[in-house]
C-alpha positions as CSV (number, residue, x, y, z in Angstrom):
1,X,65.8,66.0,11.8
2,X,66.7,69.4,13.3
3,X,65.0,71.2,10.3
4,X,63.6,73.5,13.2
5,X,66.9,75.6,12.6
6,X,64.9,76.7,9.2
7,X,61.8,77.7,10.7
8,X,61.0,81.6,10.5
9,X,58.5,84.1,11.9
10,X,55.4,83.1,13.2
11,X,55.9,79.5,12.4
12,X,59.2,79.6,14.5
13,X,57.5,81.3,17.3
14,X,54.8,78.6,17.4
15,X,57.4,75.7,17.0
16,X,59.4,77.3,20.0
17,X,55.6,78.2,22.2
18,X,54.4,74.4,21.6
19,X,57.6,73.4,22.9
20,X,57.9,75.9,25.9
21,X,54.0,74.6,26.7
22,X,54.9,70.7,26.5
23,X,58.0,70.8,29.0
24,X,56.7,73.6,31.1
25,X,55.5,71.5,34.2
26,X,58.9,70.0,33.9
27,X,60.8,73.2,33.4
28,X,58.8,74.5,36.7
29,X,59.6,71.4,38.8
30,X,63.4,71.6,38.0
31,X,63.5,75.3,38.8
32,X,61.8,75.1,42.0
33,X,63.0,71.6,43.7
34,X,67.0,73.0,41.8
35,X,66.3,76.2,43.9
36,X,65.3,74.0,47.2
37,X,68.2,72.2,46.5
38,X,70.8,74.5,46.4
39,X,69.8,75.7,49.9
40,X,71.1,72.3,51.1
41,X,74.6,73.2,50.2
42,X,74.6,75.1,53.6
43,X,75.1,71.6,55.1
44,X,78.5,71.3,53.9
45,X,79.2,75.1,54.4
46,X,78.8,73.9,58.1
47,X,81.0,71.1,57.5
48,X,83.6,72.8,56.0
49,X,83.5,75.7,58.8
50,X,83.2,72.7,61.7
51,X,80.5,74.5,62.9
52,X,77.4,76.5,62.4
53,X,78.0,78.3,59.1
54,X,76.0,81.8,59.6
55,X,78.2,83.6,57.0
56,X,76.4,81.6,54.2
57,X,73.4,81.3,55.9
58,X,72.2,84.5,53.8
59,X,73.4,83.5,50.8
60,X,71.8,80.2,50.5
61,X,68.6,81.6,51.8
62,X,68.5,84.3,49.2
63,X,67.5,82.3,46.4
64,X,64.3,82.0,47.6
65,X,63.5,85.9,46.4
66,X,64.3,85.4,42.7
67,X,62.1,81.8,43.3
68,X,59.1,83.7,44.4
69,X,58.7,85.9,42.1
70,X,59.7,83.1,39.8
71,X,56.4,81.2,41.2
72,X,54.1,84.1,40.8
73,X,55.4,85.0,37.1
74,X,55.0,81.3,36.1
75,X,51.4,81.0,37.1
76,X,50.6,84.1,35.2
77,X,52.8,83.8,32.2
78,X,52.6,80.9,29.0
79,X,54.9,82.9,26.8
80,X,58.2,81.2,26.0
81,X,60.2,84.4,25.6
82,X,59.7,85.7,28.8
83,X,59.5,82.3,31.1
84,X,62.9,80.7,29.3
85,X,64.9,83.8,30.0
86,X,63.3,84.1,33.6
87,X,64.4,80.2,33.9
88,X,67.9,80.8,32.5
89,X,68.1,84.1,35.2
90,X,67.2,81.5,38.0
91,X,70.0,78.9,37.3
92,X,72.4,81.7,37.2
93,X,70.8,82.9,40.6
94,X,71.8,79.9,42.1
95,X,74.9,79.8,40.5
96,X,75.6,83.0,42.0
97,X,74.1,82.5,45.5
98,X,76.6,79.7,45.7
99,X,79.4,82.1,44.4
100,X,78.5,84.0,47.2
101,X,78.8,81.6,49.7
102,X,82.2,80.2,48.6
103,X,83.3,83.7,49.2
104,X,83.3,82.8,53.2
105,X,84.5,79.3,52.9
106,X,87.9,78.1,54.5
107,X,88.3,76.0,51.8
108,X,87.3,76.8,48.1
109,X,88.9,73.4,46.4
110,X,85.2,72.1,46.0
111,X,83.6,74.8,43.8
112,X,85.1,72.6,40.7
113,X,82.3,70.1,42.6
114,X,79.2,72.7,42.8
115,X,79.5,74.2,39.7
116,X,79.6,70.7,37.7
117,X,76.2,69.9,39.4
118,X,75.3,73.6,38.2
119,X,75.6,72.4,34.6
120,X,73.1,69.9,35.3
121,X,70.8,72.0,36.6
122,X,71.5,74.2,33.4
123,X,70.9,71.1,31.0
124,X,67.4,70.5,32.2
125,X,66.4,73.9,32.3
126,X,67.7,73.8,28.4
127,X,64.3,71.7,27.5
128,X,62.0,74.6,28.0
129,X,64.3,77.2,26.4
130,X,64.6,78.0,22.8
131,X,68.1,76.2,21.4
132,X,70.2,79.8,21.0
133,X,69.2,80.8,24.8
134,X,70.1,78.0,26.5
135,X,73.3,77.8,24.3
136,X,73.9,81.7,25.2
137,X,73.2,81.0,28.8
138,X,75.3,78.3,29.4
139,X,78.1,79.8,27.7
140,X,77.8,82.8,30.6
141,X,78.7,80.1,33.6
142,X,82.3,80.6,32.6
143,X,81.6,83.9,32.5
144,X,80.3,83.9,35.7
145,X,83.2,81.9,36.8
146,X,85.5,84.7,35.8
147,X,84.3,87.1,37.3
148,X,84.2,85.7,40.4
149,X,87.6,84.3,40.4
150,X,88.4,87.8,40.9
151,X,87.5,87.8,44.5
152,X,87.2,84.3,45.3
153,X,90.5,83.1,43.9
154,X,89.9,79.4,43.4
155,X,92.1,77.1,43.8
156,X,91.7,75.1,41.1
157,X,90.1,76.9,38.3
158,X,91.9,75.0,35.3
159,X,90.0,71.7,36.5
160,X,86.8,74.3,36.6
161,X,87.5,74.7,32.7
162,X,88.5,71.2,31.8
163,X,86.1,70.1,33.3
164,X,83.1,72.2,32.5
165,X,83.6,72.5,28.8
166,X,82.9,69.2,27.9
167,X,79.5,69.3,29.5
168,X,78.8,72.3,28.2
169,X,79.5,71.2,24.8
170,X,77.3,67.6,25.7
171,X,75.0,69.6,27.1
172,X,74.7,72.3,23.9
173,X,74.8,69.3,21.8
174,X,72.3,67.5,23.9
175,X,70.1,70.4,23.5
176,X,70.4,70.3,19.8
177,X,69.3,66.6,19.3
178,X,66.4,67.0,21.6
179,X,64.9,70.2,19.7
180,X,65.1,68.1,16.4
181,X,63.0,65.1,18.6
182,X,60.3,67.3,19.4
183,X,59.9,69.0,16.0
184,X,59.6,65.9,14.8
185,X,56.7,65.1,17.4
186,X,55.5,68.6,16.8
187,X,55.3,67.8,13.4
188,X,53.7,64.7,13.7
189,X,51.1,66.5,16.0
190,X,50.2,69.1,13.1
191,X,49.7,66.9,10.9
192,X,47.2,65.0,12.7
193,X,45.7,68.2,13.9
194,X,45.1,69.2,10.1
195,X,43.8,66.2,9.0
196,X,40.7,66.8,11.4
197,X,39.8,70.2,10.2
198,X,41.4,69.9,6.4
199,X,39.4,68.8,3.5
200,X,41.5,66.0,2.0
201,X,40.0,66.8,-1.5
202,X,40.3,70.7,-1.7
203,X,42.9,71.1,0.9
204,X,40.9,73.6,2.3
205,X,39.0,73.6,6.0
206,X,36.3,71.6,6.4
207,X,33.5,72.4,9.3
208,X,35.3,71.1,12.2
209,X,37.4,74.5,11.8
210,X,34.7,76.4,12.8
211,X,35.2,75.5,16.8
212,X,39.1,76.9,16.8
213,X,37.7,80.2,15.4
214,X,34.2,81.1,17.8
215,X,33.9,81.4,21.1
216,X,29.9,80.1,22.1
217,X,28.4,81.5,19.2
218,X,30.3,85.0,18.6
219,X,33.7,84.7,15.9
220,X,37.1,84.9,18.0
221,X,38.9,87.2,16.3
222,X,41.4,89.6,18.9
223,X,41.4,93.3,17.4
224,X,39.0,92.8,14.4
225,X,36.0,94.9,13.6
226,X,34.2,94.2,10.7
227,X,33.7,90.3,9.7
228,X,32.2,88.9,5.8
229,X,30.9,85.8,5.5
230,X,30.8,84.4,2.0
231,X,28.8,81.3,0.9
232,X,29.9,79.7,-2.6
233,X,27.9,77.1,-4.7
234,X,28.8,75.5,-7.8
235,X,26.1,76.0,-10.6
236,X,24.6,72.5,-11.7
237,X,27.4,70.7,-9.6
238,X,25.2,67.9,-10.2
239,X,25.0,67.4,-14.0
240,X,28.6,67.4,-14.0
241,X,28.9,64.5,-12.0
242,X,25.9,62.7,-13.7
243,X,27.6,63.9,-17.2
244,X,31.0,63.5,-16.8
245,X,31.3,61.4,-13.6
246,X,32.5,61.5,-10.0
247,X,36.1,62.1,-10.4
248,X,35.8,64.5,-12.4
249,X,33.9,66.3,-10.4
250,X,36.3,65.8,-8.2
251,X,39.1,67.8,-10.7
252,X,36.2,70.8,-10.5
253,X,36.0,71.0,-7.1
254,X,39.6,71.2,-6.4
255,X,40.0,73.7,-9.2
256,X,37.2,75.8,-7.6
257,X,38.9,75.5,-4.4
258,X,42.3,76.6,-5.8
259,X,40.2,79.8,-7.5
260,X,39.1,81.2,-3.9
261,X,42.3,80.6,-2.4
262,X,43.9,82.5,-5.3
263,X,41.0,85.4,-4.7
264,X,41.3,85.8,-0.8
265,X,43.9,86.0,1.9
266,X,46.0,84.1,3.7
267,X,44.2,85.6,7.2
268,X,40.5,84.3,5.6
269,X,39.2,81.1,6.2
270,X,37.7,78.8,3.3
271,X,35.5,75.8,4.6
272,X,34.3,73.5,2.2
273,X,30.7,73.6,3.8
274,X,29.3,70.4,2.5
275,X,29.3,68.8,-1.5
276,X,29.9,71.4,-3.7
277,X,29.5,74.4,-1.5
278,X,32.2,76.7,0.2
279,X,32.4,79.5,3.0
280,X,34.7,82.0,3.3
281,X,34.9,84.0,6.8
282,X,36.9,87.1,6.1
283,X,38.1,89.2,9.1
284,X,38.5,92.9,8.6
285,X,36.9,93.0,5.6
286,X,33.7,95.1,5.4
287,X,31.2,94.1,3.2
288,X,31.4,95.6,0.2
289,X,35.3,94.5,0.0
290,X,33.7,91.2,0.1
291,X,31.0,91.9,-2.5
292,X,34.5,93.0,-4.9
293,X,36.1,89.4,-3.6
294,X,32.8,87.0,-4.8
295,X,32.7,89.1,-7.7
296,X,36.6,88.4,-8.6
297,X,35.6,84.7,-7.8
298,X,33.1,84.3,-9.9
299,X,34.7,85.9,-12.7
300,X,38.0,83.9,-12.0
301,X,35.6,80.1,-12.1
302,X,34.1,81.2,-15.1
303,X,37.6,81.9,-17.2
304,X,39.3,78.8,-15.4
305,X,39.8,76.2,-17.6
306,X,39.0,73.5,-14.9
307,X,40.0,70.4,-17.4
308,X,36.6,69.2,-17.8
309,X,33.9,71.6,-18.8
310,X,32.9,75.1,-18.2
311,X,31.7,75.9,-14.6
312,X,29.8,79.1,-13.1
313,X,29.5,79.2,-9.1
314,X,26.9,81.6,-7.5
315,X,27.6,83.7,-4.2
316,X,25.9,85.0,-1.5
317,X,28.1,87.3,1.0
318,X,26.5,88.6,4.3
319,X,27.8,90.6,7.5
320,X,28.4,88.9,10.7
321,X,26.8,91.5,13.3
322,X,29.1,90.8,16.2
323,X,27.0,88.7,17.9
324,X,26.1,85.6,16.5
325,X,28.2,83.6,13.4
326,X,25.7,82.0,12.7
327,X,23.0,84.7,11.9
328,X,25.9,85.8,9.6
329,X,26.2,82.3,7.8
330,X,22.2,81.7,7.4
331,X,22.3,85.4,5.9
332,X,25.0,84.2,3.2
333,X,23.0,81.1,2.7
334,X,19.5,83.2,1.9
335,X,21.4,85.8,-0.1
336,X,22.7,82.4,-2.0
337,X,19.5,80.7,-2.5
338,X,18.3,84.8,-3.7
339,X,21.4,84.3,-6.7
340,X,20.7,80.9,-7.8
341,X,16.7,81.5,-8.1
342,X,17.6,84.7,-9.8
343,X,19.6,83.2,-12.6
344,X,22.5,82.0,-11.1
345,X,26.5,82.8,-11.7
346,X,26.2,86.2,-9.8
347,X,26.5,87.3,-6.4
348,X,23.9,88.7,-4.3
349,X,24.8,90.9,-0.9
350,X,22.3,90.1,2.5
Protein backbone atom coordinates (compact mmCIF):
# COMPACT_ATOMS: atom_id res chain seq x y z
CA UNK A 1 0.00 0.00 0.00
CA UNK A 2 0.91 3.76 -0.28
CA UNK A 3 3.05 3.01 -3.43
CA UNK A 4 1.27 6.22 -4.75
CA UNK A 5 4.29 8.14 -3.11
CA UNK A 6 6.25 6.54 -6.37
CA UNK A 7 4.04 7.59 -8.89
CA UNK A 8 5.57 10.38 -11.42
CA UNK A 9 4.35 12.62 -14.22
CA UNK A 10 1.45 12.13 -15.94
CA UNK A 11 0.61 8.94 -14.14
CA UNK A 12 0.84 10.90 -10.75
CA UNK A 13 -1.36 13.58 -12.07
CA UNK A 14 -4.04 11.04 -13.14
CA UNK A 15 -3.76 9.15 -9.79
CA UNK A 16 -4.18 12.58 -7.88
CA UNK A 17 -7.33 13.84 -10.79
CA UNK A 18 -9.20 10.41 -10.23
CA UNK A 19 -9.01 10.95 -6.72
CA UNK A 20 -9.85 14.79 -6.65
CA UNK A 21 -13.01 13.57 -9.08
CA UNK A 22 -14.21 10.60 -6.65
CA UNK A 23 -14.39 12.74 -3.36
CA UNK A 24 -15.34 15.95 -5.04
CA UNK A 25 -19.15 15.98 -4.14
CA UNK A 26 -17.83 15.32 -0.69
CA UNK A 27 -15.04 17.82 -0.68
CA UNK A 28 -17.92 20.43 -1.88
CA UNK A 29 -20.43 19.53 0.79
CA UNK A 30 -17.83 19.87 3.65
CA UNK A 31 -16.67 23.16 2.31
CA UNK A 32 -19.92 24.69 1.96
CA UNK A 33 -22.15 23.30 5.12
CA UNK A 34 -18.05 23.88 7.23
CA UNK A 35 -18.54 27.52 5.89
CA UNK A 36 -22.47 27.73 7.01
CA UNK A 37 -21.28 26.44 10.07
CA UNK A 38 -18.74 28.61 11.17
CA UNK A 39 -21.38 31.47 10.90
CA UNK A 40 -23.07 29.86 13.90
CA UNK A 41 -20.20 30.59 16.16
CA UNK A 42 -21.87 34.13 16.34
CA UNK A 43 -24.25 32.45 18.79
CA UNK A 44 -21.73 32.09 21.43
CA UNK A 45 -20.09 35.48 20.42
CA UNK A 46 -23.52 36.79 21.77
CA UNK A 47 -23.23 34.63 24.68
CA UNK A 48 -20.03 35.55 25.61
CA UNK A 49 -20.78 39.44 25.10
CA UNK A 50 -24.37 38.82 27.11
CA UNK A 51 -25.86 40.48 24.48
CA UNK A 52 -26.21 41.11 20.85
CA UNK A 53 -22.65 40.62 19.46
CA UNK A 54 -22.45 43.24 16.34
CA UNK A 55 -18.58 43.40 16.64
CA UNK A 56 -18.38 39.82 15.10
CA UNK A 57 -21.30 40.15 13.28
CA UNK A 58 -18.96 41.10 10.16
CA UNK A 59 -16.56 38.71 10.69
CA UNK A 60 -18.68 35.67 10.75
CA UNK A 61 -20.68 36.97 7.87
CA UNK A 62 -17.55 37.42 5.70
CA UNK A 63 -16.97 33.92 4.89
CA UNK A 64 -19.63 33.94 2.70
CA UNK A 65 -17.38 36.03 -0.11
CA UNK A 66 -14.55 33.51 -0.34
CA UNK A 67 -17.75 30.69 -0.37
CA UNK A 68 -19.15 32.28 -3.35
CA UNK A 69 -16.73 32.54 -5.44
CA UNK A 70 -15.84 29.11 -4.03
CA UNK A 71 -19.34 27.94 -5.50
CA UNK A 72 -18.93 29.51 -8.89
CA UNK A 73 -15.20 28.12 -9.36
CA UNK A 74 -16.31 24.62 -8.36
CA UNK A 75 -19.05 24.35 -10.85
CA UNK A 76 -16.68 25.36 -13.54
CA UNK A 77 -13.48 23.77 -12.45
CA UNK A 78 -12.56 19.50 -12.37
CA UNK A 79 -8.83 20.19 -12.01
CA UNK A 80 -7.34 18.99 -8.79
CA UNK A 81 -4.63 21.58 -8.62
CA UNK A 82 -6.62 24.39 -8.64
CA UNK A 83 -9.92 23.17 -6.61
CA UNK A 84 -7.54 21.47 -3.58
CA UNK A 85 -5.66 24.71 -3.06
CA UNK A 86 -8.93 26.82 -3.40
CA UNK A 87 -10.40 24.16 -0.64
CA UNK A 88 -7.28 24.40 1.60
CA UNK A 89 -7.69 28.64 1.16
CA UNK A 90 -11.41 28.18 2.42
CA UNK A 91 -10.54 26.31 5.71
CA UNK A 92 -8.03 28.88 6.44
CA UNK A 93 -10.72 31.51 5.62
CA UNK A 94 -12.72 30.35 8.20
CA UNK A 95 -9.97 29.83 10.40
CA UNK A 96 -9.30 33.34 9.99
CA UNK A 97 -12.82 34.83 10.02
CA UNK A 98 -12.99 33.23 13.54
CA UNK A 99 -9.44 34.82 14.37
CA UNK A 100 -11.17 37.84 13.62
CA UNK A 101 -13.88 37.56 15.77
CA UNK A 102 -12.03 36.43 18.86
CA UNK A 103 -10.25 39.71 18.33
CA UNK A 104 -13.62 41.40 20.02
CA UNK A 105 -14.32 38.81 22.49
CA UNK A 106 -14.34 39.47 26.45
CA UNK A 107 -13.03 36.30 26.82
CA UNK A 108 -10.49 34.48 24.50
CA UNK A 109 -10.02 31.07 26.88
CA UNK A 110 -12.27 29.17 24.20
CA UNK A 111 -10.24 29.56 20.94
CA UNK A 112 -8.20 26.28 22.23
CA UNK A 113 -12.06 25.03 21.59
CA UNK A 114 -12.67 26.52 17.88
CA UNK A 115 -9.58 25.92 16.49
CA UNK A 116 -9.72 21.98 17.52
CA UNK A 117 -13.02 21.82 15.54
CA UNK A 118 -10.89 23.73 12.74
CA UNK A 119 -8.72 20.63 12.43
CA UNK A 120 -11.61 18.68 11.68
CA UNK A 121 -12.79 20.73 9.24
CA UNK A 122 -9.08 20.52 7.86
CA UNK A 123 -9.12 16.58 8.00
CA UNK A 124 -12.03 16.24 5.75
CA UNK A 125 -11.07 18.74 3.35
CA UNK A 126 -7.62 16.52 3.28
CA UNK A 127 -9.61 13.68 1.13
CA UNK A 128 -9.91 15.84 -2.01
CA UNK A 129 -6.40 17.25 -1.70
CA UNK A 130 -3.17 15.70 -2.92
CA UNK A 131 -1.16 14.16 0.36
CA UNK A 132 1.86 17.08 0.38
CA UNK A 133 -1.08 19.94 0.27
CA UNK A 134 -3.09 19.04 2.85
CA UNK A 135 0.06 18.13 4.87
CA UNK A 136 1.52 21.74 3.95
CA UNK A 137 -1.82 23.30 4.77
CA UNK A 138 -2.36 21.95 7.98
CA UNK A 139 1.01 22.65 9.11
CA UNK A 140 0.08 26.63 8.44
CA UNK A 141 -2.91 26.53 11.29
CA UNK A 142 -0.15 26.99 13.78
CA UNK A 143 1.14 29.32 11.71
CA UNK A 144 -1.82 31.07 11.60
CA UNK A 145 -2.04 30.76 15.26
CA UNK A 146 1.08 32.73 15.65
CA UNK A 147 0.47 35.23 14.04
CA UNK A 148 -2.45 36.03 15.48
CA UNK A 149 -1.31 35.60 18.99
CA UNK A 150 0.25 38.69 18.21
CA UNK A 151 -2.84 40.80 18.61
CA UNK A 152 -5.17 38.49 20.21
CA UNK A 153 -2.95 37.29 23.07
CA UNK A 154 -4.54 34.10 24.06
CA UNK A 155 -4.76 32.92 27.09
CA UNK A 156 -3.94 29.67 26.74
CA UNK A 157 -1.88 29.08 23.75
CA UNK A 158 0.32 26.11 25.17
CA UNK A 159 -3.04 24.01 25.40
CA UNK A 160 -3.55 25.45 21.56
CA UNK A 161 -0.20 23.51 20.79
CA UNK A 162 -0.56 20.48 22.97
CA UNK A 163 -3.41 20.04 21.92
CA UNK A 164 -3.37 20.57 18.23
CA UNK A 165 -0.29 18.70 17.29
CA UNK A 166 -1.49 15.51 17.93
CA UNK A 167 -4.39 15.91 15.51
CA UNK A 168 -2.44 17.26 13.17
CA UNK A 169 -0.06 14.52 13.22
CA UNK A 170 -3.50 11.84 13.23
CA UNK A 171 -4.81 13.86 10.84
CA UNK A 172 -1.41 13.93 8.41
CA UNK A 173 -1.23 10.32 9.23
CA UNK A 174 -4.80 9.75 8.54
CA UNK A 175 -4.32 11.31 5.26
CA UNK A 176 -1.58 9.07 4.45
CA UNK A 177 -3.38 5.71 4.99
CA UNK A 178 -6.39 6.84 3.13
CA UNK A 179 -4.31 7.90 -0.12
CA UNK A 180 -2.73 4.32 -0.08
CA UNK A 181 -6.78 2.93 0.19
CA UNK A 182 -7.79 4.67 -2.79
CA UNK A 183 -4.76 3.82 -4.97
CA UNK A 184 -5.41 0.62 -4.22
CA UNK A 185 -9.21 1.09 -5.50
CA UNK A 186 -7.81 3.14 -8.19
CA UNK A 187 -5.73 0.38 -9.09
CA UNK A 188 -8.16 -2.10 -8.95
CA UNK A 189 -10.43 0.21 -11.24
CA UNK A 190 -7.55 0.35 -14.03
CA UNK A 191 -7.24 -2.86 -14.19
CA UNK A 192 -10.68 -3.68 -14.79
CA UNK A 193 -10.86 -0.76 -17.19
CA UNK A 194 -7.92 -2.37 -19.29
CA UNK A 195 -9.21 -5.62 -19.32
CA UNK A 196 -12.29 -4.30 -21.48
CA UNK A 197 -10.26 -2.55 -24.15
CA UNK A 198 -6.82 -4.84 -23.88
CA UNK A 199 -6.26 -7.80 -25.94
CA UNK A 200 -5.34 -10.46 -23.42
CA UNK A 201 -3.21 -12.23 -26.14
CA UNK A 202 -1.10 -9.30 -27.68
CA UNK A 203 -1.53 -6.95 -24.84
CA UNK A 204 -2.39 -4.54 -27.20
CA UNK A 205 -6.12 -2.60 -27.66
CA UNK A 206 -8.71 -4.40 -28.92
CA UNK A 207 -11.83 -2.58 -30.73
CA UNK A 208 -13.64 -1.45 -27.70
CA UNK A 209 -10.77 1.24 -27.61
CA UNK A 210 -12.04 2.84 -30.40
CA UNK A 211 -15.06 4.65 -28.33
CA UNK A 212 -12.42 6.55 -25.69
CA UNK A 213 -10.62 7.90 -28.78
CA UNK A 214 -13.73 9.48 -31.35
CA UNK A 215 -16.19 11.66 -30.78
CA UNK A 216 -19.58 10.49 -33.20
CA UNK A 217 -17.61 9.48 -35.98
CA UNK A 218 -14.53 12.20 -36.11
CA UNK A 219 -11.00 10.95 -33.93
CA UNK A 220 -10.72 13.04 -30.54
CA UNK A 221 -7.50 14.06 -30.60
CA UNK A 222 -6.97 17.98 -28.81
CA UNK A 223 -4.27 19.97 -30.91
CA UNK A 224 -3.48 17.28 -33.64
CA UNK A 225 -3.57 17.86 -37.35
CA UNK A 226 -2.67 15.27 -39.44
CA UNK A 227 -3.95 11.48 -38.43
CA UNK A 228 -2.51 7.81 -40.25
CA UNK A 229 -4.33 4.96 -40.09
CA UNK A 230 -2.52 1.67 -40.62
CA UNK A 231 -4.12 -1.64 -41.21
CA UNK A 232 -1.78 -4.91 -40.71
CA UNK A 233 -2.47 -8.49 -41.89
CA UNK A 234 -0.45 -11.45 -41.39
CA UNK A 235 0.44 -13.29 -44.72
CA UNK A 236 -1.07 -16.92 -44.78
CA UNK A 237 -2.05 -16.51 -40.93
CA UNK A 238 -3.95 -19.47 -41.73
CA UNK A 239 -1.51 -22.21 -42.88
CA UNK A 240 0.30 -21.50 -39.85
CA UNK A 241 -2.33 -22.46 -37.66
CA UNK A 242 -3.42 -25.46 -39.91
CA UNK A 243 0.55 -26.33 -40.12
CA UNK A 244 1.80 -25.82 -36.93
CA UNK A 245 -1.30 -25.48 -34.77
CA UNK A 246 -3.28 -22.89 -32.65
CA UNK A 247 -0.85 -21.98 -30.04
CA UNK A 248 1.57 -21.44 -31.98
CA UNK A 249 -0.06 -19.22 -33.79
CA UNK A 250 -0.68 -17.82 -30.86
CA UNK A 251 3.45 -17.22 -30.22
CA UNK A 252 3.18 -15.42 -33.89
CA UNK A 253 0.70 -13.18 -33.12
CA UNK A 254 2.20 -11.93 -29.99
CA UNK A 255 5.51 -11.63 -31.57
CA UNK A 256 3.86 -9.57 -34.38
CA UNK A 257 2.32 -7.50 -31.84
CA UNK A 258 5.54 -6.94 -29.94
CA UNK A 259 7.17 -5.86 -33.69
CA UNK A 260 4.64 -2.80 -34.09
CA UNK A 261 4.90 -1.72 -30.64
CA UNK A 262 8.70 -1.72 -31.05
CA UNK A 263 8.08 0.32 -34.66
CA UNK A 264 5.55 3.08 -33.26
CA UNK A 265 5.03 5.34 -30.41
CA UNK A 266 3.90 5.34 -27.14
CA UNK A 267 1.18 8.28 -28.28
CA UNK A 268 -0.15 5.66 -31.29
CA UNK A 269 -2.75 3.28 -30.74
CA UNK A 270 -2.41 -0.49 -31.90
CA UNK A 271 -5.86 -2.48 -32.02
CA UNK A 272 -5.80 -5.97 -32.75
CA UNK A 273 -8.73 -5.55 -35.29
CA UNK A 274 -9.96 -8.98 -35.42
CA UNK A 275 -7.74 -12.68 -35.96
CA UNK A 276 -4.73 -11.90 -37.36
CA UNK A 277 -5.18 -8.35 -38.33
CA UNK A 278 -4.01 -5.09 -36.57
CA UNK A 279 -4.66 -1.15 -36.70
CA UNK A 280 -2.55 1.43 -35.84
CA UNK A 281 -4.05 5.09 -35.55
CA UNK A 282 -1.16 7.44 -35.48
CA UNK A 283 -1.80 11.13 -34.43
CA UNK A 284 0.50 13.78 -35.88
CA UNK A 285 1.88 11.69 -38.27
CA UNK A 286 1.32 12.61 -41.91
CA UNK A 287 1.20 9.95 -44.26
CA UNK A 288 4.15 9.34 -45.71
CA UNK A 289 5.80 9.12 -42.02
CA UNK A 290 3.43 6.38 -41.83
CA UNK A 291 4.32 4.77 -45.18
CA UNK A 292 8.31 4.81 -43.51
CA UNK A 293 6.54 3.15 -40.12
CA UNK A 294 4.66 0.01 -42.19
CA UNK A 295 7.69 -0.20 -44.11
CA UNK A 296 10.01 -0.60 -40.90
CA UNK A 297 7.23 -3.06 -39.77
CA UNK A 298 7.30 -5.23 -42.34
CA UNK A 299 10.94 -5.37 -42.61
CA UNK A 300 11.14 -5.91 -38.74
CA UNK A 301 8.27 -9.26 -39.10
CA UNK A 302 10.18 -10.52 -41.72
CA UNK A 303 13.87 -10.70 -39.76
CA UNK A 304 12.02 -11.62 -36.43
CA UNK A 305 12.66 -14.86 -35.46
CA UNK A 306 9.04 -15.46 -34.06
CA UNK A 307 10.02 -19.24 -32.66
CA UNK A 308 8.07 -20.98 -35.09
CA UNK A 309 8.48 -20.23 -38.76
CA UNK A 310 9.12 -17.41 -40.96
CA UNK A 311 6.25 -14.81 -41.20
CA UNK A 312 5.57 -11.71 -43.77
CA UNK A 313 2.58 -9.28 -42.89
CA UNK A 314 1.17 -6.98 -45.57
CA UNK A 315 0.08 -3.23 -44.94
CA UNK A 316 -2.21 -0.85 -46.08
CA UNK A 317 -1.83 2.86 -44.49
CA UNK A 318 -4.48 5.59 -45.43
CA UNK A 319 -5.21 9.31 -44.16
CA UNK A 320 -8.00 10.07 -41.95
CA UNK A 321 -9.56 13.36 -43.66
CA UNK A 322 -10.81 15.00 -40.52
CA UNK A 323 -14.13 13.99 -40.75
CA UNK A 324 -14.95 10.58 -40.59
CA UNK A 325 -12.49 7.54 -38.86
CA UNK A 326 -14.05 5.43 -40.46
CA UNK A 327 -13.58 6.56 -44.16
CA UNK A 328 -9.94 6.46 -43.01
CA UNK A 329 -10.05 2.81 -41.67
CA UNK A 330 -12.07 1.36 -44.93
CA UNK A 331 -9.25 3.30 -47.02
CA UNK A 332 -6.48 1.25 -45.04
CA UNK A 333 -8.54 -1.88 -45.47
CA UNK A 334 -8.77 -1.35 -49.52
CA UNK A 335 -5.20 -0.23 -49.73
CA UNK A 336 -4.66 -3.70 -47.74
CA UNK A 337 -6.66 -5.95 -49.84
CA UNK A 338 -4.60 -3.80 -53.08
CA UNK A 339 -1.04 -5.35 -51.14
CA UNK A 340 -2.18 -8.82 -50.57
CA UNK A 341 -3.68 -9.29 -54.33
CA UNK A 342 -0.51 -7.65 -55.48
CA UNK A 343 1.82 -10.21 -54.03
CA UNK A 344 1.71 -9.64 -50.59
CA UNK A 345 4.60 -8.65 -47.76
CA UNK A 346 4.56 -4.98 -48.98
CA UNK A 347 2.67 -1.96 -48.16
CA UNK A 348 0.50 -0.08 -50.25
CA UNK A 349 -0.57 3.86 -49.47
CA UNK A 350 -4.62 4.86 -50.14
Amino acid sequence: MNTYLKLKGEERNSFLQSKFLYYRKFNTYVVLFASLASITYFISDCQLFGRFAWETLFQRLFILVPLTAFLIVNARCTNYKIMSIFSQFMAHMMMWCTIGAIYYLPIKTHASEGFIIMHIVFMACTFASPFWVSTISHCCVFLNIIVSHQFNHYENIDIMFSLGLPCMLGIIATNYVMCGVYFDTYTVKHQLEDSLVMDPLTKVYNRHKLPSIVNGRAFDFEGVDDVSVLMADIDFFKHINDTYGHDKGDEVLKSVANVIKGCTRSNDYIIRWGGEEFVVIMPNCPIDQAVNVAERIREKVAATDNGVCPVTISLGVARYDGFNYENAITAADKALYEAKESGRNRVVSA
